[in-house]
C-alpha positions in Angstrom: -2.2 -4.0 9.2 -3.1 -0.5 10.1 -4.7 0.8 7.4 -5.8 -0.6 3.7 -7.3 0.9 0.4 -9.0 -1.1 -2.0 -8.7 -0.2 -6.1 -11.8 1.5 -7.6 -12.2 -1.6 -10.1 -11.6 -3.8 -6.7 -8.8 -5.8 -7.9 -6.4 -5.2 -5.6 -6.1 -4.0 -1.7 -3.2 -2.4 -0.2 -2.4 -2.0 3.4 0.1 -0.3 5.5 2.2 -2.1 8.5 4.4 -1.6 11.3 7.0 -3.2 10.1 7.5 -0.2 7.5 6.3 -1.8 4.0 2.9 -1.9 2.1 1.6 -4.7 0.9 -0.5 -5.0 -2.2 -2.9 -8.1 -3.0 -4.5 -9.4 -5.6 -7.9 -9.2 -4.6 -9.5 -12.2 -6.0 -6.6 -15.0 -5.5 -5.3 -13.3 -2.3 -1.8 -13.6 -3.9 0.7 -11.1 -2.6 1.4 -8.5 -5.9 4.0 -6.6 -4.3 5.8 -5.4 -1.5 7.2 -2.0 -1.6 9.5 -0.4 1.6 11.4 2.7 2.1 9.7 3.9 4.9 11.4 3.9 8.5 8.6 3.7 10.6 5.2 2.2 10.6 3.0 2.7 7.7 -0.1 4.3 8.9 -2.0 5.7 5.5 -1.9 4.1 2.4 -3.7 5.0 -0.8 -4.5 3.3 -4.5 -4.4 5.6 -7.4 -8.2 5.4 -9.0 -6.9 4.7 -13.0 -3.1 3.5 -12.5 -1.4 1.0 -10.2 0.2 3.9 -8.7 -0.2 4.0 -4.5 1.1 6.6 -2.0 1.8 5.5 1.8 2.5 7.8 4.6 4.9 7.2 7.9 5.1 7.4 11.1 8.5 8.4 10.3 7.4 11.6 8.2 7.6 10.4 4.8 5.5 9.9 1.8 6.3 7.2 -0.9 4.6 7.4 -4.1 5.8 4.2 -6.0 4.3 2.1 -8.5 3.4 -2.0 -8.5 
């Protein structure tokens, strides 16, 4: 994990990895929600949209994904 986000009501968390993908969890059960790829490099920002399940992750590889879960 190299950087995470957690969702204004605190339902979920999100974090970006090396491995190119961010994960999303449910925040309560711990269960994995979704996870969402595209990126070929590490994932080293990730944020949640405050009203919509909406998040945006940034790479090392110069991309930004906006995608939703």
């Amino acid at each position: 994990m190299i950087k995470c986000d957690i969702s204004a009501d605190e339902s979920v968390v999100c974090a970006g990895s090396s491995d190119g993908f961010t994960y999303i969890w449910d925040s309560e059960t711990g269960e994995l929600r979704s996870k969402l790829g595209g990126h070929f490099g590490s994932v080293n920002d990730v944020s949640l949209h405050p009203l919509t399940n909406i998040v945006a992750s940034a790479s090392t590889d110069k991309t930004v994904i906006v995608g939703e879960f």
